[in-house]
N, CA, C and O atoms as a DFTB+ gen file, in Angstrom:
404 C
 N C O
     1  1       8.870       6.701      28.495
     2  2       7.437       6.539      28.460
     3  2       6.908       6.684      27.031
     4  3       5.858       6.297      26.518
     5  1       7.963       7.365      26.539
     6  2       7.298       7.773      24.875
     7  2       6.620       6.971      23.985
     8  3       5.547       6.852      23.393
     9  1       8.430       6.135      24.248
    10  2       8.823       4.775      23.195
    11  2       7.735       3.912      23.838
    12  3       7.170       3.409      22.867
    13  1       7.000       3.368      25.195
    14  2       6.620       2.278      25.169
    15  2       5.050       2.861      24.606
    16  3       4.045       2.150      24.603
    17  1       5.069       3.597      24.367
    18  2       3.796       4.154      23.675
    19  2       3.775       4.381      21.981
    20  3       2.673       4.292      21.441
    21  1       5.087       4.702      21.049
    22  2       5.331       4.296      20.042
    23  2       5.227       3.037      20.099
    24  3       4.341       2.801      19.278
    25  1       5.621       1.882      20.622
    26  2       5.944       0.581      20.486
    27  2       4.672      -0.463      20.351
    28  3       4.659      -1.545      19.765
    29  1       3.452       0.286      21.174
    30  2       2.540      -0.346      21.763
    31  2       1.687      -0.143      20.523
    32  3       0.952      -1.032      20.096
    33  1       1.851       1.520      19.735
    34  2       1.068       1.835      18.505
    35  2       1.747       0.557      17.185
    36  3       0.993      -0.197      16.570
    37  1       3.078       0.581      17.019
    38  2       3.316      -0.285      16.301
    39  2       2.545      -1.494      16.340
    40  3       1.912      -1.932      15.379
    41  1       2.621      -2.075      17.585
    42  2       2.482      -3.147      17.895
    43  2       0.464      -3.590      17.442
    44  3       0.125      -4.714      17.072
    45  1      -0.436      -2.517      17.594
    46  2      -1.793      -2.450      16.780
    47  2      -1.516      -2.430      15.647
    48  3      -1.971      -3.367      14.991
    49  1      -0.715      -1.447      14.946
    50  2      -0.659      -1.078      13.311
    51  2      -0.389      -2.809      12.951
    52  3      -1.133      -3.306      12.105
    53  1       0.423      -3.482      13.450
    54  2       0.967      -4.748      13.287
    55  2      -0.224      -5.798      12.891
    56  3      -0.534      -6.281      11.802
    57  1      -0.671      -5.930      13.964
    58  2      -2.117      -6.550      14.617
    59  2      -3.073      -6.377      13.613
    60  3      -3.610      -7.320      13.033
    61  1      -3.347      -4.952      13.345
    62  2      -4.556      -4.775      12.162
    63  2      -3.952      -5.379      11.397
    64  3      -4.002      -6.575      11.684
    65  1      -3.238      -5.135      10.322
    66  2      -2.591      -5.572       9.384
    67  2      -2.709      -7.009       9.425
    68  3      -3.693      -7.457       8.838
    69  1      -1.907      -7.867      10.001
    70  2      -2.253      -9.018      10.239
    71  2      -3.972      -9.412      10.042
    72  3      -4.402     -10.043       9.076
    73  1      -4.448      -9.119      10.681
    74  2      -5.806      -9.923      10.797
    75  2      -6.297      -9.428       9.902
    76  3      -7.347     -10.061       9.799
    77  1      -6.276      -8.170       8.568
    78  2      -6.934      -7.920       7.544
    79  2      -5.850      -8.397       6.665
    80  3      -6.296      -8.182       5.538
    81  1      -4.631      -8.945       6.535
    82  2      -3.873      -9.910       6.016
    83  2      -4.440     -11.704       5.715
    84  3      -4.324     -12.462       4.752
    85  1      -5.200     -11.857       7.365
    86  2      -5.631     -13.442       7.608
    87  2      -6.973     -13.402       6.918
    88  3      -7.553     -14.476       7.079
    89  1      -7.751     -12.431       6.120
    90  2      -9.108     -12.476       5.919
    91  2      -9.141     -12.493       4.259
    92  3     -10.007     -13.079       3.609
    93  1      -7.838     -11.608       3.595
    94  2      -7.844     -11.700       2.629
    95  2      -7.658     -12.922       1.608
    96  3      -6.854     -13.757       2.022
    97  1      -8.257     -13.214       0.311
    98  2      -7.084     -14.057      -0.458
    99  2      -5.830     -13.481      -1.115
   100  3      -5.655     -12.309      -1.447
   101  1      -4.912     -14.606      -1.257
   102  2      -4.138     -14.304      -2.098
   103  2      -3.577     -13.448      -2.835
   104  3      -2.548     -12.774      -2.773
   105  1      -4.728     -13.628      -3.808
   106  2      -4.577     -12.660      -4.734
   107  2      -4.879     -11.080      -4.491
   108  3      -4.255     -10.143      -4.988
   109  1      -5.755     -11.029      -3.792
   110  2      -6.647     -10.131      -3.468
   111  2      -5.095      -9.212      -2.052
   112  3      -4.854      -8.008      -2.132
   113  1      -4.487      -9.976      -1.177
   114  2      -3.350      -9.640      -0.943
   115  2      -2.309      -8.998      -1.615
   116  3      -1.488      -8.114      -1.369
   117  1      -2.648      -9.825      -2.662
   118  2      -1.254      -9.331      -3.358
   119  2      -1.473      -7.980      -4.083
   120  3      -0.624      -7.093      -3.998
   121  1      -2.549      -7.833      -4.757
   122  2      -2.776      -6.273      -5.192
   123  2      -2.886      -5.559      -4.290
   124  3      -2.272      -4.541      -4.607
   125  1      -3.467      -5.396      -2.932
   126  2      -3.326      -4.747      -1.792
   127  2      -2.083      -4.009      -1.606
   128  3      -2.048      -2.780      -1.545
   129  1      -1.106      -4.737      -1.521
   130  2       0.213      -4.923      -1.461
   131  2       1.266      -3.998      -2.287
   132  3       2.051      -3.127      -1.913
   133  1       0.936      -4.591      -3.675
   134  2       1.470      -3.921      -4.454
   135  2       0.567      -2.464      -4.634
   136  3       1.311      -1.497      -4.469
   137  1      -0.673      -2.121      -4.893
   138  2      -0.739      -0.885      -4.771
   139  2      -0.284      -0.487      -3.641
   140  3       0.859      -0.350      -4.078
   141  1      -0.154      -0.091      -2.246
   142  2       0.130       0.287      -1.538
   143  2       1.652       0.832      -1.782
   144  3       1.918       2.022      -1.951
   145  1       2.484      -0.096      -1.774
   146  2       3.649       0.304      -2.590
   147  2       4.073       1.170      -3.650
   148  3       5.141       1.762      -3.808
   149  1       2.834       1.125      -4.480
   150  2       3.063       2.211      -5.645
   151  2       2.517       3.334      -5.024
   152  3       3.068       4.384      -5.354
   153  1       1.455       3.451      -4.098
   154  2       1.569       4.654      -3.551
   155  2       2.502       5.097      -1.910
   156  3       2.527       6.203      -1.369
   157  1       2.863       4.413      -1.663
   158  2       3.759       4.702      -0.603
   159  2       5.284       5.155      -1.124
   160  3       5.983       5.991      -0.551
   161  1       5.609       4.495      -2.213
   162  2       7.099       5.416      -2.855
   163  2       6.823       6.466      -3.659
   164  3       7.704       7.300      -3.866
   165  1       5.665       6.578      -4.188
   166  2       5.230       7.715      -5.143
   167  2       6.359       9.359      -4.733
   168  3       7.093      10.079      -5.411
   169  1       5.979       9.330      -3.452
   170  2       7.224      10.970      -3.461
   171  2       8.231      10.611      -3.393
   172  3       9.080      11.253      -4.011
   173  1       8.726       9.215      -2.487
   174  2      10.240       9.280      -2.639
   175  2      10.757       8.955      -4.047
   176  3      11.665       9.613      -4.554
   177  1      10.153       7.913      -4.674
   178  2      10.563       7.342      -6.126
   179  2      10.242       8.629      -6.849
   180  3      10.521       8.284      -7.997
   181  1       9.755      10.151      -6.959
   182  2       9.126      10.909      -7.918
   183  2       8.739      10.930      -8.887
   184  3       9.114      11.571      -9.869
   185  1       7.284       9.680      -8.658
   186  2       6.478       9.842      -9.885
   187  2       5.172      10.206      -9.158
   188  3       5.205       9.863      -7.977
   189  1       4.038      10.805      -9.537
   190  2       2.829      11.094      -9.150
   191  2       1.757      10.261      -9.812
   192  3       1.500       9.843     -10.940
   193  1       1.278      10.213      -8.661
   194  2      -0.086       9.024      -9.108
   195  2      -1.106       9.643      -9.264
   196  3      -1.414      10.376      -8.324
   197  1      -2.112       9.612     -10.580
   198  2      -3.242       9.857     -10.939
   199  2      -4.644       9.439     -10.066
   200  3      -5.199       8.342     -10.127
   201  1      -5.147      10.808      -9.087
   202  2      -5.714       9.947      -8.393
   203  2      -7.307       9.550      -9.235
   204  3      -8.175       8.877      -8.681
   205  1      -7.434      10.068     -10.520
   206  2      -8.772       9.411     -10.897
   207  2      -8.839       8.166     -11.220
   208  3      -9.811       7.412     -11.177
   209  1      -7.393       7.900     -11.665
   210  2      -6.971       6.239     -12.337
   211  2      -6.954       5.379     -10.786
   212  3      -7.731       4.445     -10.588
   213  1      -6.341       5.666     -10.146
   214  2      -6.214       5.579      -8.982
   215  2      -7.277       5.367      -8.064
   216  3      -6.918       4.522      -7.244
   217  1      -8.632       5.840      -7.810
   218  2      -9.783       5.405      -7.937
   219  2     -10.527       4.180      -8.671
   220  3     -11.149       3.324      -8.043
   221  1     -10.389       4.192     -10.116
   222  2     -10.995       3.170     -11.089
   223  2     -10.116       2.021     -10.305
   224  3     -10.618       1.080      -9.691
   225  1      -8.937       2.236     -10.420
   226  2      -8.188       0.984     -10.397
   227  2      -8.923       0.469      -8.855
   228  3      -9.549      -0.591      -8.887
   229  1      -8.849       1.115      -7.732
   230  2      -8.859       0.647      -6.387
   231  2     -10.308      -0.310      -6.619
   232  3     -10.454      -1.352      -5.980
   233  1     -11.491       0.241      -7.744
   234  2     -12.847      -0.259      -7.550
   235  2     -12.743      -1.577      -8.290
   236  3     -12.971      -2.696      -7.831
   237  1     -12.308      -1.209      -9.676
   238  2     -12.266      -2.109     -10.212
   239  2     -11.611      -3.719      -9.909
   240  3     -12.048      -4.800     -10.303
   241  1     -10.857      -3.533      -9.377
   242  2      -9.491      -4.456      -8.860
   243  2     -10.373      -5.071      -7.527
   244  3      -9.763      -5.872      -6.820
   245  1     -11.619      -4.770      -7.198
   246  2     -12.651      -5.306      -6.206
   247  2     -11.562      -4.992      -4.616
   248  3     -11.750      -5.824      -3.729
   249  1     -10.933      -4.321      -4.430
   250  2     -10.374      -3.652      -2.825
   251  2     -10.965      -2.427      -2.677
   252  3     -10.182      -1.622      -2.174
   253  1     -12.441      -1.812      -3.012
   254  2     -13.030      -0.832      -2.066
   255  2     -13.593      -1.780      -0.921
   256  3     -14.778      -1.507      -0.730
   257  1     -13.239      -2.583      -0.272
   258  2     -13.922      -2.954       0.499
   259  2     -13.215      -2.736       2.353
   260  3     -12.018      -2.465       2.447
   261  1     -13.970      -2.867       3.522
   262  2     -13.148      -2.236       4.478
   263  2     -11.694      -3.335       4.738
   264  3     -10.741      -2.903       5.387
   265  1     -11.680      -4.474       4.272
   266  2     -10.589      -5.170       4.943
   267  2      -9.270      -4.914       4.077
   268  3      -8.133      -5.039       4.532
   269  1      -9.604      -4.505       2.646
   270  2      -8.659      -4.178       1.608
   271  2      -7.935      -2.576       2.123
   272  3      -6.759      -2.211       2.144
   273  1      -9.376      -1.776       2.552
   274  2      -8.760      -0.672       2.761
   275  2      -8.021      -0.505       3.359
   276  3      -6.972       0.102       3.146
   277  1      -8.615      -1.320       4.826
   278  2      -7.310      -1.407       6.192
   279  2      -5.782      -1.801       5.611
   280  3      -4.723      -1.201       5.798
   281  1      -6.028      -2.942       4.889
   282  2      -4.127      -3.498       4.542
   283  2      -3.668      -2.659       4.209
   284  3      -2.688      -2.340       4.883
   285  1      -4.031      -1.675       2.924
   286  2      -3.247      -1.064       2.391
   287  2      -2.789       0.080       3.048
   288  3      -1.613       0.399       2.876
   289  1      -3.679       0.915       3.943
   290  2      -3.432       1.625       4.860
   291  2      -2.278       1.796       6.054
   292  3      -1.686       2.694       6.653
   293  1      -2.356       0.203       5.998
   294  2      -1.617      -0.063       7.600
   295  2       0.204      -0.336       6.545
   296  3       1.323      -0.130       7.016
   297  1      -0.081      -0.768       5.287
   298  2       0.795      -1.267       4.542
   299  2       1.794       0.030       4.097
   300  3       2.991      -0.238       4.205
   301  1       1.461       1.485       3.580
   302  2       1.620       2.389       3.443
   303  2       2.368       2.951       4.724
   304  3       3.536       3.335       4.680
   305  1       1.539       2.964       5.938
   306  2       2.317       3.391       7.288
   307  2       3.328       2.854       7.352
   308  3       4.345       3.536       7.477
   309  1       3.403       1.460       7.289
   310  2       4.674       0.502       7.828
   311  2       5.702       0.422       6.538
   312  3       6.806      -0.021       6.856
   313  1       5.563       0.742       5.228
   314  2       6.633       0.565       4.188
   315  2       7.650       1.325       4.580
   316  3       7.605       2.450       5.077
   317  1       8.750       0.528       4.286
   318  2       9.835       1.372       4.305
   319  2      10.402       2.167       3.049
   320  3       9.659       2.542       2.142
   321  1      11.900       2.416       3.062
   322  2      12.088       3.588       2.310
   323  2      12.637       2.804       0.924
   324  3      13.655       2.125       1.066
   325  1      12.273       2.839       0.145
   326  2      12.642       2.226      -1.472
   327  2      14.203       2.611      -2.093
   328  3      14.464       3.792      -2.321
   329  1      15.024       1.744      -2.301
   330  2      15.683       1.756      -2.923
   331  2      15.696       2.205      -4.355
   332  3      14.667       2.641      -4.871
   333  1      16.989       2.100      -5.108
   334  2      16.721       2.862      -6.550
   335  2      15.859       1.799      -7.031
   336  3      14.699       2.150      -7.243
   337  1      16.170       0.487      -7.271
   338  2      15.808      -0.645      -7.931
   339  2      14.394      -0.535      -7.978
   340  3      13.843      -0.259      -9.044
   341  1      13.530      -0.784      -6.580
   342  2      12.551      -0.781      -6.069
   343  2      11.916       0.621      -6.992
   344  3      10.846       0.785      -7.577
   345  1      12.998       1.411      -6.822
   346  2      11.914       2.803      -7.634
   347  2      11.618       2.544      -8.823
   348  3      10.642       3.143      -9.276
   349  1      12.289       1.659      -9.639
   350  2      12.164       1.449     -11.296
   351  2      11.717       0.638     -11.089
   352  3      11.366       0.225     -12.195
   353  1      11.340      -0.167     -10.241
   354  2      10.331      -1.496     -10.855
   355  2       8.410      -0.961     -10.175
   356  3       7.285      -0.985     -10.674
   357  1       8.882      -0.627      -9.102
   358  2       7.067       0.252      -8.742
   359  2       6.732       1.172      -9.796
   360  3       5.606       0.993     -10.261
   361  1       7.616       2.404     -10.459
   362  2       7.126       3.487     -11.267
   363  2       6.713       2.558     -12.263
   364  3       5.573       2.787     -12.667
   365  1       7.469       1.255     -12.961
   366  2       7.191       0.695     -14.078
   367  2       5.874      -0.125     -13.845
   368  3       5.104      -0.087     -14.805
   369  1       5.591      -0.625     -13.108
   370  2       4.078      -1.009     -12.759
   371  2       2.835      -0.549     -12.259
   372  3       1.654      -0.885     -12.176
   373  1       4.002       0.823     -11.816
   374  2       2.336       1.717     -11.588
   375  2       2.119       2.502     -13.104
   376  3       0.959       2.776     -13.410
   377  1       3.078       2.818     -13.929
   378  2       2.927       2.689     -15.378
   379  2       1.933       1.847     -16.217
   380  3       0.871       2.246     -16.694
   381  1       2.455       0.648     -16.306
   382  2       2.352      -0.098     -16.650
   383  2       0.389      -0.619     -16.612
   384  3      -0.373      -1.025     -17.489
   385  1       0.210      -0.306     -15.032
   386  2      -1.312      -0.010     -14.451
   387  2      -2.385       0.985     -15.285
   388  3      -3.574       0.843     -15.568
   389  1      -1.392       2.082     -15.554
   390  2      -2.459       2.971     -16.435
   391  2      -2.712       4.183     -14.827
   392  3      -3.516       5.107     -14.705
   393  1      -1.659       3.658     -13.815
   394  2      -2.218       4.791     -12.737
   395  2      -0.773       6.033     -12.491
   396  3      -0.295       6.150     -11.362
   397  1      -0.405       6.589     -13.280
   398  2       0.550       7.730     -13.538
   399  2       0.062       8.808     -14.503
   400  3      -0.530       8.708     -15.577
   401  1       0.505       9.930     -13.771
   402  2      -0.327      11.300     -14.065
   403  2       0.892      11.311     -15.581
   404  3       0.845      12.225     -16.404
C-alpha cells in the first residue's frame, strides 16, 4: 500500500514538473535546470552555495516567478546522485556564476 502511494506522489512530482517544463522557454528552462543542479549537488559535491548570491542570481536571471520556482523545486526533488565528473563541472559553474560562499 506504501509503494502505490510513493508511486502515485512520484507520479504528481512528474506531472508538475512537466507542465511548468511545457510553459517555460528554452532558455528560461535551461537556467532552471542548471541552477537546480548546482543546488541539488551542493552537499554531495561539497561546495556551499552563497545564499545572498544565490538570491541576486535567482532575481536577476528573471526565475522568481511561480512556474520557474515550481521546476526547480520539483527538479531538486527528482535529481539524482552526481557523479565525480558532474561534481567538477556544477562546482565550476556554480563558481564560475559568482554563487559560491
Amino acid at each position: 500500500m506504501r509503494r502505490v502511494g510513493l508511486c502515485a506522489l512520484a507520479l504528481f512530482l512528474i506531472s508538475s514538473a512537466s507542465q511548468a517544463w511545457a510553459e517555460m522557454n528554452s532558455a528560461k528552462r535551461n537556467q532552471a535546470s542548471g541552477l537546480a543542479q548546482i543546488i541539488a549537488f551542493s552537499k554531495t559535491c561539497g561546495y556551499e552555495v552563497d545564499q545572498d548570491a544565490l538570491e541576486r542570481y535567482f532575481v536577476d536571471a528573471g526565475l522568481s516567478d511561480a512556474e520557474a520556482l515550481s521546476y526547480i523545486h520539483n527538479a531538486v526533488v527528482l535529481v539524482s546522485e552526481p557523479g565525480a565528473s558532474e561534481c567538477t563541472i556544477t562546482r565550476a559553474t556554480a563558481k564560475s556564476l559568482g554563487l559560491l560562499k
